[in-house]
PDB file of N, CA, C and O in Angstrom:
ATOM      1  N   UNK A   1      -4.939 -12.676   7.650  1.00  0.00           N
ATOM      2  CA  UNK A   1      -4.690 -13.276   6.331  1.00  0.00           C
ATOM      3  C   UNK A   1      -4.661 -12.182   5.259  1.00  0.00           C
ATOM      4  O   UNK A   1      -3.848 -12.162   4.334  1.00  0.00           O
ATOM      5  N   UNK A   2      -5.696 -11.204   5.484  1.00  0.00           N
ATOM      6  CA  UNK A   2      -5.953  -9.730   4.320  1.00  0.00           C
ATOM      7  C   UNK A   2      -4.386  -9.124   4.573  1.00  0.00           C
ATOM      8  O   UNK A   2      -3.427  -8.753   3.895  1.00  0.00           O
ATOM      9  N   UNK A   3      -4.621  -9.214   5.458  1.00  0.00           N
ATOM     10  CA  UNK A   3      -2.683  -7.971   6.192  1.00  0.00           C
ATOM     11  C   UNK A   3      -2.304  -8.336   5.409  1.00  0.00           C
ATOM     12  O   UNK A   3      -2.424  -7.963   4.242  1.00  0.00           O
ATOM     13  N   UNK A   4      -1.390  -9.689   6.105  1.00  0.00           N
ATOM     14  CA  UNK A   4      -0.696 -10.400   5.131  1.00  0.00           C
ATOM     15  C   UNK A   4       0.175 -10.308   3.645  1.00  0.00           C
ATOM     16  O   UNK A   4       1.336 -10.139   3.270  1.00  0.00           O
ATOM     17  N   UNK A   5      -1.342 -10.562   2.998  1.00  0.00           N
ATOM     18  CA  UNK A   5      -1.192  -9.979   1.395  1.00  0.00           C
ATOM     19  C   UNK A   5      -0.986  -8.910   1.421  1.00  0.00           C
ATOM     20  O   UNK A   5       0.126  -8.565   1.020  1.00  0.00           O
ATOM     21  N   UNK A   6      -1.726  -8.092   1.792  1.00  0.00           N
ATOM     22  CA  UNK A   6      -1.375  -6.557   1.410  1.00  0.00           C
ATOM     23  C   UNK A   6       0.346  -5.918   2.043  1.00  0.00           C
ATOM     24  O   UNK A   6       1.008  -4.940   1.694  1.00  0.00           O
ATOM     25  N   UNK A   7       0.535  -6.723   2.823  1.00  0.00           N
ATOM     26  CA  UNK A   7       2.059  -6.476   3.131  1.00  0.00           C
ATOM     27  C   UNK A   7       3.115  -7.066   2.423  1.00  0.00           C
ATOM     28  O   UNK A   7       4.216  -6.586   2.153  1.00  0.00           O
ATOM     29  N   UNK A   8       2.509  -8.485   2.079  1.00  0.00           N
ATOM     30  CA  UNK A   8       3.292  -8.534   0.830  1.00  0.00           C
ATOM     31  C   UNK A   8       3.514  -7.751  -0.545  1.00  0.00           C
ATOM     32  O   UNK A   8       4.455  -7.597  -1.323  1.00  0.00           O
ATOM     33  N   UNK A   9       2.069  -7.295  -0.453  1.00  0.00           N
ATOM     34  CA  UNK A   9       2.328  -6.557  -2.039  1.00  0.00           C
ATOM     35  C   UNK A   9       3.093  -5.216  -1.699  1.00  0.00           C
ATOM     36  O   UNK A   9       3.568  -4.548  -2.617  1.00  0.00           O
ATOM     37  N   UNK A  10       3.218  -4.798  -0.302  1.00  0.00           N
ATOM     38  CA  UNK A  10       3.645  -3.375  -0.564  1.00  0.00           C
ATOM     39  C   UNK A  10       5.133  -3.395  -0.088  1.00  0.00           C
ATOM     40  O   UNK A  10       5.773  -2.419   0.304  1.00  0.00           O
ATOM     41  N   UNK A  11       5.648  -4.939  -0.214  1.00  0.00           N
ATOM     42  CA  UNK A  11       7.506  -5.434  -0.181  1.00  0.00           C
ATOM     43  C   UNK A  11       7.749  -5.562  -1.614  1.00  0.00           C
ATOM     44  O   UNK A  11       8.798  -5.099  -2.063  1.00  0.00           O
ATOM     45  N   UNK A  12       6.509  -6.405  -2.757  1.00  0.00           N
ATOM     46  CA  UNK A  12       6.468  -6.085  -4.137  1.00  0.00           C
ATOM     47  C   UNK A  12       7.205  -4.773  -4.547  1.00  0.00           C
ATOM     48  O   UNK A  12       8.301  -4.430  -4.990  1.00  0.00           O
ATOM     49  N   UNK A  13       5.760  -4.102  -4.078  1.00  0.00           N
ATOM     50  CA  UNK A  13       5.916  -2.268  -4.749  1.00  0.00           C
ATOM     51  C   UNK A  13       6.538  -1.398  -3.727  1.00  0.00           C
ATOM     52  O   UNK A  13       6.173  -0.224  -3.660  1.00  0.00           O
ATOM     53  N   UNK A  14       7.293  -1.782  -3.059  1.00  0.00           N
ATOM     54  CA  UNK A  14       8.085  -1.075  -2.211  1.00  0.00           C
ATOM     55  C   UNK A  14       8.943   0.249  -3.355  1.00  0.00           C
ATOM     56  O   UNK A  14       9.434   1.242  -2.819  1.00  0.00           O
ATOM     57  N   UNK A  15       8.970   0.181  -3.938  1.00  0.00           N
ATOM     58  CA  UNK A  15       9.845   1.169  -5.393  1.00  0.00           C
ATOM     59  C   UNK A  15       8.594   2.575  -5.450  1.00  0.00           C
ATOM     60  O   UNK A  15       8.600   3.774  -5.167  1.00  0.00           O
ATOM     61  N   UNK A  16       7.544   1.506  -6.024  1.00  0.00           N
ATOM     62  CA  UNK A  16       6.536   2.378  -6.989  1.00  0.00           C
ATOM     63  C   UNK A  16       5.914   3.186  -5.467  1.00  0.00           C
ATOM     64  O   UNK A  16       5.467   4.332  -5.504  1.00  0.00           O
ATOM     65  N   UNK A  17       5.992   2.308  -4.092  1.00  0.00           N
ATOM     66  CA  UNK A  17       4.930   3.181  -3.310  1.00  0.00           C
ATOM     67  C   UNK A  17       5.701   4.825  -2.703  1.00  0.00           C
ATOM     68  O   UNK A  17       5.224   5.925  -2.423  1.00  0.00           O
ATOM     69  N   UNK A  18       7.170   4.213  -2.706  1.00  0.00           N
ATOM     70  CA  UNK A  18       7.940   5.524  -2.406  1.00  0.00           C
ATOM     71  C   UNK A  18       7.573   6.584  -3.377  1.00  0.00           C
ATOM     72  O   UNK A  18       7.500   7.749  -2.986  1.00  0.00           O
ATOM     73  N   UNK A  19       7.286   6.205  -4.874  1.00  0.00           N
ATOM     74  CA  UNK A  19       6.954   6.821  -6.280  1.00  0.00           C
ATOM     75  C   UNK A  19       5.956   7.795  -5.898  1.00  0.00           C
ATOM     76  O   UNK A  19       6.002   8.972  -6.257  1.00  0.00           O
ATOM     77  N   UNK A  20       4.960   7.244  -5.092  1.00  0.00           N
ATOM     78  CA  UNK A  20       3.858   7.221  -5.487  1.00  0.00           C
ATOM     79  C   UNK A  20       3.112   7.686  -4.014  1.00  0.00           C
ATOM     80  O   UNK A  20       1.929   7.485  -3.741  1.00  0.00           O
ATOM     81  N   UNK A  21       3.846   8.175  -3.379  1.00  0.00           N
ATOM     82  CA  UNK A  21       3.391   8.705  -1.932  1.00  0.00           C
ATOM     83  C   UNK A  21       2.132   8.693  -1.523  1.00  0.00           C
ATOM     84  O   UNK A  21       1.497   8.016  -0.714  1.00  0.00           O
ATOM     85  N   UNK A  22       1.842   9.752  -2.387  1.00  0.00           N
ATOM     86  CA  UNK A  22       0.307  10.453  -2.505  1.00  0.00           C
ATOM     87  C   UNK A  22      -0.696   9.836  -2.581  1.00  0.00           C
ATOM     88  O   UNK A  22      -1.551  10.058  -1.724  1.00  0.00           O
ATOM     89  N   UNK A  23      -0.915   9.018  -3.442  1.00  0.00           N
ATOM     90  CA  UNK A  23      -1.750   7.491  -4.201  1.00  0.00           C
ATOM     91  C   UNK A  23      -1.923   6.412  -3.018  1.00  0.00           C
ATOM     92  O   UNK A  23      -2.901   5.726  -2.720  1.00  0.00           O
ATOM     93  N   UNK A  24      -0.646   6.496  -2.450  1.00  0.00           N
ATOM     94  CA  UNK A  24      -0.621   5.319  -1.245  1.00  0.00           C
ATOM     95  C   UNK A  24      -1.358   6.017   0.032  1.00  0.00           C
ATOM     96  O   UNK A  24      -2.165   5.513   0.813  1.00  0.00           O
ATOM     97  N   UNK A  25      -1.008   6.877   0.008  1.00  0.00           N
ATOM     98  CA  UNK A  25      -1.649   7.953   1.675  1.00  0.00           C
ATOM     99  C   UNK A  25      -3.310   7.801   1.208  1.00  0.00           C
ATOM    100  O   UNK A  25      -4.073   7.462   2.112  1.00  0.00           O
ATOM    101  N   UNK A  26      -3.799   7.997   0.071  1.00  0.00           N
ATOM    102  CA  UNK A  26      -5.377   7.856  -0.011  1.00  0.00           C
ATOM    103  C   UNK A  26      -5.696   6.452  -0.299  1.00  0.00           C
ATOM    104  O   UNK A  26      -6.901   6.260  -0.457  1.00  0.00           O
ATOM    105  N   UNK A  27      -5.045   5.557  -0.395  1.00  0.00           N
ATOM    106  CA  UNK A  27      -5.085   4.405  -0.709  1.00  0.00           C
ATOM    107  C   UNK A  27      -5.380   3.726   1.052  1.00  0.00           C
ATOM    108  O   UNK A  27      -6.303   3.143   1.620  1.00  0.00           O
ATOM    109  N   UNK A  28      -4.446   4.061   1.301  1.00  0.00           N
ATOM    110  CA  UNK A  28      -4.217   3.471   2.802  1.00  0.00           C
ATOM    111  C   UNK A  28      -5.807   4.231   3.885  1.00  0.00           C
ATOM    112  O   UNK A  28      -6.464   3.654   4.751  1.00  0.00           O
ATOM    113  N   UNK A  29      -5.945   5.578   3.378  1.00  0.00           N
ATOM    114  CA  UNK A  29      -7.099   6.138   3.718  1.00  0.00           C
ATOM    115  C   UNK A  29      -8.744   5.647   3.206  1.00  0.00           C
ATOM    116  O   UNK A  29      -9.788   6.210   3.533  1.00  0.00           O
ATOM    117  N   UNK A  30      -8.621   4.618   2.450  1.00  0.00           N
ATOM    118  CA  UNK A  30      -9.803   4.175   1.389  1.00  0.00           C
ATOM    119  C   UNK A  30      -9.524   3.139   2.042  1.00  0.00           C
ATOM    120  O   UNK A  30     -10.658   2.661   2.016  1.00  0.00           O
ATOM    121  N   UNK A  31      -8.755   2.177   2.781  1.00  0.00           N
ATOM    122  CA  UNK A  31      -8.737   0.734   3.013  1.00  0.00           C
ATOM    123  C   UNK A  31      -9.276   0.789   4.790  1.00  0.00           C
ATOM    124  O   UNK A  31     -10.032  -0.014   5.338  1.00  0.00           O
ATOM    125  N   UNK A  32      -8.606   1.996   5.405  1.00  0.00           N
ATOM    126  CA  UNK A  32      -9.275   2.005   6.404  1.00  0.00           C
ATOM    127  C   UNK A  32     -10.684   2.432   6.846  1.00  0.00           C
ATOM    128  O   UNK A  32     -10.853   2.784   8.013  1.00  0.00           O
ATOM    129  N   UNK A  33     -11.337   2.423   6.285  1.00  0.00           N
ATOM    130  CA  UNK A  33     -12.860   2.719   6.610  1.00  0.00           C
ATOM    131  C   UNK A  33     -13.508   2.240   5.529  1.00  0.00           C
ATOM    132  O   UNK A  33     -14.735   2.315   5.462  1.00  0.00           O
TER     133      UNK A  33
END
């Protein structure tokens, strides 16, 4: 159900996450542990 959302939001920000590489790589690193 968490996936989910968060996969939706990142079809949302599909723009800003390409933007935003960097932010997303520690982002994605902060969600897994």
């Amino acid at each position: 159900m968490f996936n989910n959302l968060f996969i939706l939001l990142m079809e949302i920000h599909k723009d800003i996450i390409k933007e935003k590489n960097l932010y997303i790589c520690i982002f994605f690193s902060y969600c897994r542990y």
